[in-house]
Structure formats: C-alpha cells, structure tokens
C-alpha positions as protocol buffer text, in pm:
chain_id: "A"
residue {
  index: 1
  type: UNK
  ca { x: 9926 y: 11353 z: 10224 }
}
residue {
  index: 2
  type: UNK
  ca { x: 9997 y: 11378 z: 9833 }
}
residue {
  index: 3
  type: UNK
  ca { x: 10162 y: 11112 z: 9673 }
}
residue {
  index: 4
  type: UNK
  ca { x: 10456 y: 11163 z: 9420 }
}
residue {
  index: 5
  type: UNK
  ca { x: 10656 y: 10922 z: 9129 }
}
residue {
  index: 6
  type: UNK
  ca { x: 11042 y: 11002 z: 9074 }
}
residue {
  index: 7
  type: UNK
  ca { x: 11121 y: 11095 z: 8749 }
}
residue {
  index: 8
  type: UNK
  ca { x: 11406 y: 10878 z: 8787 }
}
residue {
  index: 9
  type: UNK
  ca { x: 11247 y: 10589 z: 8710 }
}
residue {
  index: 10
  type: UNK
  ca { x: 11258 y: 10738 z: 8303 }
}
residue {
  index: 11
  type: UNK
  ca { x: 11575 y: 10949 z: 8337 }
}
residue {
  index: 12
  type: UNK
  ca { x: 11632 y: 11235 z: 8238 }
}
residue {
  index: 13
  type: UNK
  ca { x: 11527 y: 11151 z: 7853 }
}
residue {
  index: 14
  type: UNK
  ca { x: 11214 y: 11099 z: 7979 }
}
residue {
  index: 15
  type: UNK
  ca { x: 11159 y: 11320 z: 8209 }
}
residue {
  index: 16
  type: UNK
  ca { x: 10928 y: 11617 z: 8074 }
}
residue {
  index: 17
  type: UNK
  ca { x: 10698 y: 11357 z: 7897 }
}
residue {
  index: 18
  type: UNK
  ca { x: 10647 y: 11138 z: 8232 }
}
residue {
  index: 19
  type: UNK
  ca { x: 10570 y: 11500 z: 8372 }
}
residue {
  index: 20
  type: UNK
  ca { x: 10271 y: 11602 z: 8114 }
}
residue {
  index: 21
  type: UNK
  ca { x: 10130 y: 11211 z: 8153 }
}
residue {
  index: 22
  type: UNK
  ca { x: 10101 y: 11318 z: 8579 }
}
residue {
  index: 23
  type: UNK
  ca { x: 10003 y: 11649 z: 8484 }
}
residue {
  index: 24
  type: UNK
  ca { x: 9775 y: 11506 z: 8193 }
}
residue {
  index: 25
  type: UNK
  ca { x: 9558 y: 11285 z: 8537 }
}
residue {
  index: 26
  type: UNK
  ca { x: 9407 y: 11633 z: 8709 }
}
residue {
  index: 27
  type: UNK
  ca { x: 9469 y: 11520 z: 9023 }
}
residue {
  index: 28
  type: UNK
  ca { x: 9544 y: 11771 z: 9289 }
}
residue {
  index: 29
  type: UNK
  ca { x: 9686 y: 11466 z: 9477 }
}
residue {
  index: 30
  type: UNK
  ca { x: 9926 y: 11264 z: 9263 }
}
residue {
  index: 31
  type: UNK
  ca { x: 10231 y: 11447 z: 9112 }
}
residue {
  index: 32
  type: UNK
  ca { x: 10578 y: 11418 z: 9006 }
}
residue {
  index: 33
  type: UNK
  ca { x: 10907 y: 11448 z: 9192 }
}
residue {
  index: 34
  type: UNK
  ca { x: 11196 y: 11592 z: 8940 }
}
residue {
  index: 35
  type: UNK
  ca { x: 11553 y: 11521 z: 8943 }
}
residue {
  index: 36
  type: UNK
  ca { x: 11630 y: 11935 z: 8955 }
}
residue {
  index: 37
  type: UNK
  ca { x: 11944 y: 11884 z: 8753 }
}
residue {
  index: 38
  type: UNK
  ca { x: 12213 y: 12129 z: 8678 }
}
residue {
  index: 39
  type: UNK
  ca { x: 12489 y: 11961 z: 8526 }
}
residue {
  index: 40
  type: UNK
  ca { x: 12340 y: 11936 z: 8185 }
}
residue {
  index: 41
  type: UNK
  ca { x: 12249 y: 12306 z: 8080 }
}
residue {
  index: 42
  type: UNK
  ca { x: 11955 y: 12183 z: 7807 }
}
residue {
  index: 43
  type: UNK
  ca { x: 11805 y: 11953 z: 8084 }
}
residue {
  index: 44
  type: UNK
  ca { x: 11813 y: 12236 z: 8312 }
}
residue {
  index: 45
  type: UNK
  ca { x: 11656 y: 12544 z: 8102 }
}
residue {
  index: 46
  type: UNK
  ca { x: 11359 y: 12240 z: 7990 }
}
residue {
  index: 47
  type: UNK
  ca { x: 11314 y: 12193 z: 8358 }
}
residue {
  index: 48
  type: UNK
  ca { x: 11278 y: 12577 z: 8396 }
}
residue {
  index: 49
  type: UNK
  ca { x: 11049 y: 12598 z: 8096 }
}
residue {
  index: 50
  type: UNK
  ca { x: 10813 y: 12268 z: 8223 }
}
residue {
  index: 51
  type: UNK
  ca { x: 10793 y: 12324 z: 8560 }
}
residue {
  index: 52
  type: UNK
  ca { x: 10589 y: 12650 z: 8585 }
}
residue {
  index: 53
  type: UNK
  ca { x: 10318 y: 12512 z: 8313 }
}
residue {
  index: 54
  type: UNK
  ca { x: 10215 y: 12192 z: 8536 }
}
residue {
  index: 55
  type: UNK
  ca { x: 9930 y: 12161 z: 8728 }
}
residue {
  index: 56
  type: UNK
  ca { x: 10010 y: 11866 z: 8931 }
}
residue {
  index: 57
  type: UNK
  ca { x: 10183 y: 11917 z: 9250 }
}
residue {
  index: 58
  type: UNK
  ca { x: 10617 y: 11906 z: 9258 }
}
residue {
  index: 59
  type: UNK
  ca { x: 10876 y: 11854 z: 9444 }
}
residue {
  index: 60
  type: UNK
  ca { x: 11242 y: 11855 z: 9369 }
}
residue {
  index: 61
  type: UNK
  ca { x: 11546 y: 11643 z: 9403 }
}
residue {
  index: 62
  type: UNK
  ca { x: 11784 y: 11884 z: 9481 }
}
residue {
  index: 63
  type: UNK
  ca { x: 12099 y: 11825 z: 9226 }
}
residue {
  index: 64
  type: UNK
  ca { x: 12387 y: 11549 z: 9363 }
}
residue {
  index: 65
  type: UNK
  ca { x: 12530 y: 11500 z: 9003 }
}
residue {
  index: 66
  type: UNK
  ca { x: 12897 y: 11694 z: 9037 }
}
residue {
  index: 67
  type: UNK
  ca { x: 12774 y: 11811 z: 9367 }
}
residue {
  index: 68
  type: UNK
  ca { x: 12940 y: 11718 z: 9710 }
}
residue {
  index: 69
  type: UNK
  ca { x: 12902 y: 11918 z: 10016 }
}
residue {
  index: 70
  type: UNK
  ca { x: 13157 y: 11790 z: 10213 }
}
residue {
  index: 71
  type: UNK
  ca { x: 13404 y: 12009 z: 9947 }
}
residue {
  index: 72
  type: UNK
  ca { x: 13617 y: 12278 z: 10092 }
}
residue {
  index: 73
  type: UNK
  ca { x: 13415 y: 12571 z: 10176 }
}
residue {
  index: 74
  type: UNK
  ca { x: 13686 y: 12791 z: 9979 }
}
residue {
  index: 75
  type: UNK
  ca { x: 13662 y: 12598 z: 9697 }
}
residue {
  index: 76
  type: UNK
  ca { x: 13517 y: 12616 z: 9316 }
}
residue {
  index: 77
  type: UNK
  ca { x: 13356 y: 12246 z: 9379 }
}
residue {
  index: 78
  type: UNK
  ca { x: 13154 y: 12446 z: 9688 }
}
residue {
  index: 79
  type: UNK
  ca { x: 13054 y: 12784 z: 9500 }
}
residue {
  index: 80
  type: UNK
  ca { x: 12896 y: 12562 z: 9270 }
}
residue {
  index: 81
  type: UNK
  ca { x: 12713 y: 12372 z: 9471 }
}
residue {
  index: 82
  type: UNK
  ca { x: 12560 y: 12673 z: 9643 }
}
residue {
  index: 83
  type: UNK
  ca { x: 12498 y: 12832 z: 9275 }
}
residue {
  index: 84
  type: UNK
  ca { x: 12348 y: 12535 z: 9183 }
}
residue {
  index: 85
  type: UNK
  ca { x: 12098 y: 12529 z: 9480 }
}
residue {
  index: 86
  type: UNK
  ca { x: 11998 y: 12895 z: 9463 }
}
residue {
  index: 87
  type: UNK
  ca { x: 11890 y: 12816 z: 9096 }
}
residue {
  index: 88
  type: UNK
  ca { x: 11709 y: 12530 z: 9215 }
}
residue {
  index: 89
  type: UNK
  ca { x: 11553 y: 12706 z: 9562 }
}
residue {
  index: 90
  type: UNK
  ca { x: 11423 y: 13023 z: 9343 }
}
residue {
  index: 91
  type: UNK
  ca { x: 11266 y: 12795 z: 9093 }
}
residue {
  index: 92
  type: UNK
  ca { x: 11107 y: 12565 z: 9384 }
}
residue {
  index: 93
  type: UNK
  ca { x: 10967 y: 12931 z: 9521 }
}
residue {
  index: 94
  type: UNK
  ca { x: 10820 y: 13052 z: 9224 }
}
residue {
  index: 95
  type: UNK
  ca { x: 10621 y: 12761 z: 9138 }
}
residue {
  index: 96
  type: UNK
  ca { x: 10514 y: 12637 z: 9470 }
}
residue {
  index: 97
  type: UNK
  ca { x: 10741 y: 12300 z: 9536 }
}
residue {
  index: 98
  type: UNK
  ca { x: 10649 y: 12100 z: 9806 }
}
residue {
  index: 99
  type: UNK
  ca { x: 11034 y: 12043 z: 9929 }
}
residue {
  index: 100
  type: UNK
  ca { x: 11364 y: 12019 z: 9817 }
}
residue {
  index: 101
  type: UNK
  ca { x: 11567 y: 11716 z: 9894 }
}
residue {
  index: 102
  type: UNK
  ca { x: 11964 y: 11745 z: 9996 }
}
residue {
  index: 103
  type: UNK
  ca { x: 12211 y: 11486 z: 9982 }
}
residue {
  index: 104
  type: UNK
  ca { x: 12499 y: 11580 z: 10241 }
}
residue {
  index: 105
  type: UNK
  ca { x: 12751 y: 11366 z: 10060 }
}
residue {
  index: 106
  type: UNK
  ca { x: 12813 y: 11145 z: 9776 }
}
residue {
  index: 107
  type: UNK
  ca { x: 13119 y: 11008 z: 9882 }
}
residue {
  index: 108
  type: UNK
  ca { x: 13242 y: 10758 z: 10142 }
}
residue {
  index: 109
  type: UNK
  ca { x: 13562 y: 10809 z: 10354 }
}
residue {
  index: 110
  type: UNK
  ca { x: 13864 y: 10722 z: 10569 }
}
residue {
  index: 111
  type: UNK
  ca { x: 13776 y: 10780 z: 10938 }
}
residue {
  index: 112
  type: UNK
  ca { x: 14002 y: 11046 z: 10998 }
}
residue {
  index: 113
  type: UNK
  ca { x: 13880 y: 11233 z: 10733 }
}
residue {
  index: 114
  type: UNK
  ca { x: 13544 y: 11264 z: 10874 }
}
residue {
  index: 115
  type: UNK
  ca { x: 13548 y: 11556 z: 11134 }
}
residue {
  index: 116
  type: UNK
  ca { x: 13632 y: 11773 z: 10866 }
}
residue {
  index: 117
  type: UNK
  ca { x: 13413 y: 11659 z: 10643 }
}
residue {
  index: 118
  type: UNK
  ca { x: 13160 y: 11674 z: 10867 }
}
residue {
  index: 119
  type: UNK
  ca { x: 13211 y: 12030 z: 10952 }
}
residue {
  index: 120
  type: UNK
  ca { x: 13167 y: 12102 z: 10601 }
}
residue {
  index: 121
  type: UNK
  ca { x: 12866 y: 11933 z: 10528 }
}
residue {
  index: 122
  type: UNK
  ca { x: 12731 y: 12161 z: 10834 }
}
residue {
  index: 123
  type: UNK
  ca { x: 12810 y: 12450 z: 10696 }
}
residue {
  index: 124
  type: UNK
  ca { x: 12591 y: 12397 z: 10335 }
}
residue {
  index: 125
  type: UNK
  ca { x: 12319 y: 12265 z: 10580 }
}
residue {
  index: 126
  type: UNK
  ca { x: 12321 y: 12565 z: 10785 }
}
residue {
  index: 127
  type: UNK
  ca { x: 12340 y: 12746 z: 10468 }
}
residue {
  index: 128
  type: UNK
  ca { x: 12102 y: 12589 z: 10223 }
}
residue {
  index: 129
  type: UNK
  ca { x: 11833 y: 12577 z: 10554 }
}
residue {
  index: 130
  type: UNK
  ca { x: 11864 y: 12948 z: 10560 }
}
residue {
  index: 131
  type: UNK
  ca { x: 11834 y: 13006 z: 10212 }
}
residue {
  index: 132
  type: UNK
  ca { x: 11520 y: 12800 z: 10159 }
}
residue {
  index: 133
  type: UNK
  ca { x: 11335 y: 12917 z: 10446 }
}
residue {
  index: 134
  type: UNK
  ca { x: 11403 y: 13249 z: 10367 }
}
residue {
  index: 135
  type: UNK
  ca { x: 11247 y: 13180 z: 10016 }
}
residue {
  index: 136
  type: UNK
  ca { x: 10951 y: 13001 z: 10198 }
}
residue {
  index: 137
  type: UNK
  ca { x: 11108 y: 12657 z: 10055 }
}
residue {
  index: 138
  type: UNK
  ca { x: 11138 y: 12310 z: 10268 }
}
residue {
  index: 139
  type: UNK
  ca { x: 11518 y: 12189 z: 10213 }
}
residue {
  index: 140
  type: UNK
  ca { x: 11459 y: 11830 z: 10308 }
}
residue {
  index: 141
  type: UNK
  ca { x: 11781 y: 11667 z: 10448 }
}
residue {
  index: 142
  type: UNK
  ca { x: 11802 y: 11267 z: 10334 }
}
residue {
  index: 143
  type: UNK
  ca { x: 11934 y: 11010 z: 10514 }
}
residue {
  index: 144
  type: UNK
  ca { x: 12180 y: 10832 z: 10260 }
}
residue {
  index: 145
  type: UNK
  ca { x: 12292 y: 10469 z: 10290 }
}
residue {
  index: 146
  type: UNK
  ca { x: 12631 y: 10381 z: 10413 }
}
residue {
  index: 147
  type: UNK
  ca { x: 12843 y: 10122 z: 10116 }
}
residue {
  index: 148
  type: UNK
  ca { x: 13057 y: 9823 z: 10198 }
}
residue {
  index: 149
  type: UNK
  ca { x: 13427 y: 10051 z: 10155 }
}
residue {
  index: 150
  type: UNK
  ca { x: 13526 y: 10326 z: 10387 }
}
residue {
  index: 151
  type: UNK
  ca { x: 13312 y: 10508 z: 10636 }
}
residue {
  index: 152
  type: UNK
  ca { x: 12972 y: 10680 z: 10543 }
}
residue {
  index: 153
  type: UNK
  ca { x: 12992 y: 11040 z: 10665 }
}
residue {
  index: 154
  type: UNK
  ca { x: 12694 y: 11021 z: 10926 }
}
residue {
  index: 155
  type: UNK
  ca { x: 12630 y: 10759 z: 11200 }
}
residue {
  index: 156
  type: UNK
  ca { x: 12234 y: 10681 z: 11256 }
}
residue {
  index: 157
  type: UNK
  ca { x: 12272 y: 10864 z: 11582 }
}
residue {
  index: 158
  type: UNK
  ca { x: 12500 y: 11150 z: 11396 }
}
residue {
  index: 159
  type: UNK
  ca { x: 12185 y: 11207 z: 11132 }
}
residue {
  index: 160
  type: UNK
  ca { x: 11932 y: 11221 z: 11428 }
}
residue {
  index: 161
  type: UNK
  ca { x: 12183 y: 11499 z: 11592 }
}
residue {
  index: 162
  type: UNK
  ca { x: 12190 y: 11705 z: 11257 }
}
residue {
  index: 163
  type: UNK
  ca { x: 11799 y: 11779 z: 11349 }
}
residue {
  index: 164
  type: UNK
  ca { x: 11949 y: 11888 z: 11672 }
}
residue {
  index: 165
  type: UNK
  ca { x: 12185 y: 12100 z: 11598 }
}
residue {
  index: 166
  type: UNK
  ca { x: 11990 y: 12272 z: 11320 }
}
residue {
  index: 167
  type: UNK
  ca { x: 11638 y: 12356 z: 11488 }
}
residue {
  index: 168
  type: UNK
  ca { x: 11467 y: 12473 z: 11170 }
}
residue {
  index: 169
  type: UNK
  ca { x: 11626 y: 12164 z: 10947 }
}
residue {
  index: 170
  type: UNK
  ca { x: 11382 y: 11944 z: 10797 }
}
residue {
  index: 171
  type: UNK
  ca { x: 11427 y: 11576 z: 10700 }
}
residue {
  index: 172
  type: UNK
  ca { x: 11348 y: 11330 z: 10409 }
}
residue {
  index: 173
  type: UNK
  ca { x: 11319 y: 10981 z: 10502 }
}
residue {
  index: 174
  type: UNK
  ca { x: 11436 y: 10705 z: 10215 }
}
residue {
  index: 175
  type: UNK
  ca { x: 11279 y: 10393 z: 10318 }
}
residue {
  index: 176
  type: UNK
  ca { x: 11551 y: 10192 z: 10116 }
}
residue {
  index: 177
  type: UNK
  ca { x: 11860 y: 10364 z: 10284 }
}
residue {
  index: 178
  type: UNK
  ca { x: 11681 y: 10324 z: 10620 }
}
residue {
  index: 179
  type: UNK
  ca { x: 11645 y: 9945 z: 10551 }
}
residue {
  index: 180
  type: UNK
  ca { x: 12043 y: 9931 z: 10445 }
}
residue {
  index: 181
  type: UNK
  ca { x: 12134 y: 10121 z: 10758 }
}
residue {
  index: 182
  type: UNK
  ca { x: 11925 y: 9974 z: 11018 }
}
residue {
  index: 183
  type: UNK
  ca { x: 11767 y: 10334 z: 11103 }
}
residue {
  index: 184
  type: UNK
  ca { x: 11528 y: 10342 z: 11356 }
}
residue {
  index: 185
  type: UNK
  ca { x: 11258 y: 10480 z: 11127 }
}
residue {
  index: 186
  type: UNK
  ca { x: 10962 y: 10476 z: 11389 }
}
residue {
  index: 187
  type: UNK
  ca { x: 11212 y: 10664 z: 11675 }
}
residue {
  index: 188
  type: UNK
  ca { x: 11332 y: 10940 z: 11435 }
}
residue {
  index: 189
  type: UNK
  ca { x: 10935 y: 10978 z: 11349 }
}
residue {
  index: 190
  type: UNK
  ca { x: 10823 y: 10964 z: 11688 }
}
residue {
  index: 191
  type: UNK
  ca { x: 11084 y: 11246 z: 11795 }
}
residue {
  index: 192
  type: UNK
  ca { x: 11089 y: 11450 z: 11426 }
}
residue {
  index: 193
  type: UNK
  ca { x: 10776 y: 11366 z: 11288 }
}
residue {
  index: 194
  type: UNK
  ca { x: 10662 y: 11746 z: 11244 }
}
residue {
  index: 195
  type: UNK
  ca { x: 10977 y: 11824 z: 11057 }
}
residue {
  index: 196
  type: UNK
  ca { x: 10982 y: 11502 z: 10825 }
}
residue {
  index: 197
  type: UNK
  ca { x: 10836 y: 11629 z: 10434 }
}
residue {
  index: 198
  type: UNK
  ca { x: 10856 y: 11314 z: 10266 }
}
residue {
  index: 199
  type: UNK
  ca { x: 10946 y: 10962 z: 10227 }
}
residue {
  index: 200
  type: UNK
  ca { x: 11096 y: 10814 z: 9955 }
}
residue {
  index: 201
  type: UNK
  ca { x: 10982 y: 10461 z: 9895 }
}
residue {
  index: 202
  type: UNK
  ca { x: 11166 y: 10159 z: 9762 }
}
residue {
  index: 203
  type: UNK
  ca { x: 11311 y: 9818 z: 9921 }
}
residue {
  index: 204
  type: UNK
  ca { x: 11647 y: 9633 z: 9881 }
}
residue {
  index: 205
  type: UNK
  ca { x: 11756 y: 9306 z: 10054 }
}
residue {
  index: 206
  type: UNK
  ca { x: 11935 y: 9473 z: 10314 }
}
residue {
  index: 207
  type: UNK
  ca { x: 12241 y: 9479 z: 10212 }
}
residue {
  index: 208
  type: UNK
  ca { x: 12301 y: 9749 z: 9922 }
}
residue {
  index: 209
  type: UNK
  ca { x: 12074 y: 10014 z: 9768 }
}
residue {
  index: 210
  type: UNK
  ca { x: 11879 y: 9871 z: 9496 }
}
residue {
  index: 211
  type: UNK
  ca { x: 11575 y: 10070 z: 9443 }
}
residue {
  index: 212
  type: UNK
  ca { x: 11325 y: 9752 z: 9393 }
}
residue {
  index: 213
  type: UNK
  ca { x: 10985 y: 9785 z: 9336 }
}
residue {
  index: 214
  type: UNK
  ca { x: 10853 y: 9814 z: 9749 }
}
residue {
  index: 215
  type: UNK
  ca { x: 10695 y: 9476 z: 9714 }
}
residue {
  index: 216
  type: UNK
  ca { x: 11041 y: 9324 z: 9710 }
}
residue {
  index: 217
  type: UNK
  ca { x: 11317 y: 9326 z: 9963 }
}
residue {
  index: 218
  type: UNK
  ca { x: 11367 y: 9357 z: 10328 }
}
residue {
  index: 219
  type: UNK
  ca { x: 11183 y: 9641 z: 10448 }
}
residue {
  index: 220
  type: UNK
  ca { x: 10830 y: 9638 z: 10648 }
}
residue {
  index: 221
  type: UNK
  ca { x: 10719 y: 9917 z: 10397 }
}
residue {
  index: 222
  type: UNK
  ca { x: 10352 y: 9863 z: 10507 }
}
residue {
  index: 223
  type: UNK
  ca { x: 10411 y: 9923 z: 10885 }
}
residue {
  index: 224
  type: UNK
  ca { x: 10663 y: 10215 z: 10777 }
}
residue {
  index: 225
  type: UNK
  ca { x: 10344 y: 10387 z: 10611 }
}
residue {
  index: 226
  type: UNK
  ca { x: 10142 y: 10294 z: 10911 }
}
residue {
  index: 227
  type: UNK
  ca { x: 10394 y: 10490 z: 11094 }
}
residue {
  index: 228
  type: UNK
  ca { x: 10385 y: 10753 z: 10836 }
}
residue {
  index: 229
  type: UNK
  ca { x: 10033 y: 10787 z: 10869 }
}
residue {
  index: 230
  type: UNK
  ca { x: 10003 y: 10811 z: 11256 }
}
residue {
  index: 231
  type: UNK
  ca { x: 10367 y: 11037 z: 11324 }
}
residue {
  index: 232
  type: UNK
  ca { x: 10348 y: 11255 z: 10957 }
}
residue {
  index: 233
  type: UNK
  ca { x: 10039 y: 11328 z: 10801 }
}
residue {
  index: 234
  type: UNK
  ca { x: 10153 y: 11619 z: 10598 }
}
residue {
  index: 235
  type: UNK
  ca { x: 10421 y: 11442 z: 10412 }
}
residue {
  index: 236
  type: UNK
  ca { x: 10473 y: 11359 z: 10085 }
}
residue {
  index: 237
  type: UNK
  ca { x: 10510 y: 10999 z: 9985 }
}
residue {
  index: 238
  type: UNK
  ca { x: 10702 y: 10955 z: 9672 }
}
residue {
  index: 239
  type: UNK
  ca { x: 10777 y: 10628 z: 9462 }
}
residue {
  index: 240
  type: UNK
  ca { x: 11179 y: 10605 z: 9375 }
}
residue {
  index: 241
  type: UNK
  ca { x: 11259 y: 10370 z: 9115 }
}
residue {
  index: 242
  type: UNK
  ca { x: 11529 y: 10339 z: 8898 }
}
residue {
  index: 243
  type: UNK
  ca { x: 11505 y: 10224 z: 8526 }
}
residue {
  index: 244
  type: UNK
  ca { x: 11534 y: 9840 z: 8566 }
}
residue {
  index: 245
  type: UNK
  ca { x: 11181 y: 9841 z: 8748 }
}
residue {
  index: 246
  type: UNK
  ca { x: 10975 y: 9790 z: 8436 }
}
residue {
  index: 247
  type: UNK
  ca { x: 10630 y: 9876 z: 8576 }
}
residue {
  index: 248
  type: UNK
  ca { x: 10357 y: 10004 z: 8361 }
}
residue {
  index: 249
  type: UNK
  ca { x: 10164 y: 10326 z: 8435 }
}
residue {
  index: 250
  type: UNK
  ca { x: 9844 y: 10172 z: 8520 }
}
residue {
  index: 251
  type: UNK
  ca { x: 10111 y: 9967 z: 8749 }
}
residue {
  index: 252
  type: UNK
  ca { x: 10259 y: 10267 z: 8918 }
}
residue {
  index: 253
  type: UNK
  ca { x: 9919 y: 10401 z: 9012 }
}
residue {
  index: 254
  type: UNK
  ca { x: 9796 y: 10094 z: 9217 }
}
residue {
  index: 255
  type: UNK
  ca { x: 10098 y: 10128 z: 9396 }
}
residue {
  index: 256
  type: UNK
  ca { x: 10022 y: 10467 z: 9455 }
}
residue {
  index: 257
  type: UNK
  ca { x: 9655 y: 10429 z: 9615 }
}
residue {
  index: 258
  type: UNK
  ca { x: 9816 y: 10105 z: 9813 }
}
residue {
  index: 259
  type: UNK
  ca { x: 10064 y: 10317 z: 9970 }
}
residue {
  index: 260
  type: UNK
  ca { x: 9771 y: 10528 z: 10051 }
}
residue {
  index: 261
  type: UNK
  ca { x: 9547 y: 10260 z: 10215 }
}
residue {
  index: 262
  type: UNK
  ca { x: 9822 y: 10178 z: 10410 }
}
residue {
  index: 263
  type: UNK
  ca { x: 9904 y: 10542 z: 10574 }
}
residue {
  index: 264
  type: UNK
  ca { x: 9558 y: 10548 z: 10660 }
}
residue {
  index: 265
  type: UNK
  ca { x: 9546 y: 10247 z: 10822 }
}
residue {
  index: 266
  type: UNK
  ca { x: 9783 y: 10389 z: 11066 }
}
C-alpha cells in the first residue's frame, strides 16, 4: 500500500508548495494526491510543469470543476469533458500516476430524468475506461454521496452494477460518501476488491458530506482499513480534507502511519 494527502486540504493556492514539502520527505511510500484541474489555465500548465519533477508517488483527481458527465453526448459541455480528461490521462501516463479518480456526476436529479442520464454517464465511463487503459492509466470510478434534494444518479446496488457492466472498470472507494450512503463497503470489497485503487478517507456524522478529520464522525474507519488491508492490498489510501481541518504537518503524518497500523492489522 502507499499512502497519499489531498491537496485539497490547501487548495489550489497551495497546492505546488504542499507538493515539494511530500516530495521534500524521500519517501517512496507517502505522496500527494492532486486536484488535476483544468478550469483555471495557470493552475493547469503549473500542474504540468510540477508534476514531472516530483519524486514522491501521485495520483490524480480527475477534474469535476465545470465537468458533468451526465451532459448530452452531442454537446460542447461533453467535448470538454473528454478534452479535459485526455489532458489529464496523457499527463497521468507520462509521469507514472497511480490512478485517476472520476466523478460520474455532480448534479442531483428528478427521477425521470435519470435513465437518460444514466445512459450518459455510461457512455464517458465506457469511454474514459478505454482511454486510460489504453494509455496504461487506472480511471478509478468514485462512489459519490447522494444530498437531501432530488435523486442522486446511482443507487448503492446501481454503482455495484457499473463494475458489472464495465469488466475492465476500476473503483475508488470514499469512506465519507460510503458512510452518507449506507454502502456496503466490506460486500463491494469482498466481490471488487482486485479492481478497487484507492480509498479516500474522511468521516461525517452520517448525514451530509463533511470531510472531518477520520477521528470524527460516524464511520468505523478502523475496521474499514482492516477490510482494506485483508480484501485490497495494492491500494492507495489517501487522506481527503478540506480547508477547515486545521491539522499540522507533523499532524497529518501520524495519521498517515495510523491508517497504516490499522490495514495491517487486517
């Protein structure tokens, strides 16, 4: 397993300087996981420029900022999205990412919108799959959290059919959005486990998607790593915090190695 920290816990300000502090430890173990933005052109060409002088290992957060795959296939909102990606895929190819993680929707909706929406969201996951493992990429699907208005675009049991219906799709598991949705974590690992690259790690109360520091909230995180441990060995484990957690470097770290003990415990 290697162990990751989301830039998004600096934002994008901050990004290429939390970088060179991961890169700065040497370890071929503990890296960084970058938001691989494209809406902002400067953020973008600094990510091109950083990413091929670290050391540390990567992996990317495949853009959702003015992205939405459930747009219509014939549309300018869809060629961009698939523009977007290939930037972000050939860059992940040349610099030896770890995986690439896909959000199939931003948006919530009525229910009869959803069959068509769905269908779209298939084809840029049939799509995007192709493309990455054609570039020897992992395109890691997420499973996103459902909100309290409309209708979130995939059931529990509709996300463990996307891994059905697309044999060579991989998966990203977010602890947090798990704990909102009531996703059978161990089940999907039990049955997926080979094609799960990562975890993303935070807790919540439950309820809504909060992106706490793991110690607080709802979710078993420590028998989710056990799990992790026994059903994934290969994947990565990456810490997703937004700004408001305020821990310190040093902080960050000791989560890391805990997170660690943990999988091995499994």
């Amino acid at each position: 397993m290697e162990f990751f920290i989301s830039d998004l816990i600096v934002g994008m300000e901050g990004a290429m300087e939390f970088a060179d502090w991961l890169d700065s430890l040497q370890r071929p173990d503990v890296g960084i996981e970058f938001s691989a933005f494209t809406h902002d052109d400067v953020f973008w060409k600094a990510l091109a420029v950083k990413v091929p002088a670290l050391h540390c290992p990567m992996t990317f957060h495949g853009p959702y900022v003015r992205i939405e795959a459930t747009s219509p296939l014939d549309s300018p909102e869809h060629q961009w999205l698939m523009d977007s990606y290939r930037r972000v895929i050939a860059l992940a190819a040349q610099n030896h990412v770890r995986h690439v993680v896909f959000h199939y929707s931003q948006l919530q909706f009525d229910s009869a919108e959803i069959p068509a929406k769905q269908v779209n969201a298939y084809a840029v996951m049939r799509d995007l799959t192709d493309l990455a493992n054609q570039s020897g990429v992992s395109l890691a699907i997420e499973n996103l959290c459902r909100r309290k208005e409309k209708v979130h675009l995939f059931t529990n049991e509709e996300y463990f059919h996307i891994f059905e219906a697309i044999p060579d799709a991989c998966s990203l598991i977010d602890i947090g959005h798990a704990n909102v949705n009531h996703l059978d974590v161990e089940k999907f690992l039990a049955v997926y486990g080979s094609r799960v690259k990562g975890f993303h790690v935070h807790n919540n109360d439950g309820v809504s998607d909060q992106h706490l520091d793991y110690h607080h909230g709802t979710a078993d995180i420590r028998s989710i790593m056990h799990w992790a441990g026994r059903y994934t060995p290969d994947a990565d484990i990456v810490l997703e915090y937004e700004p408001h957690e305020k821990l310190t470097r040093p902080e960050l770290l000791e989560e890391l190695e805990e997170l660690r003990g943990w999988c091995e415990e499994g």
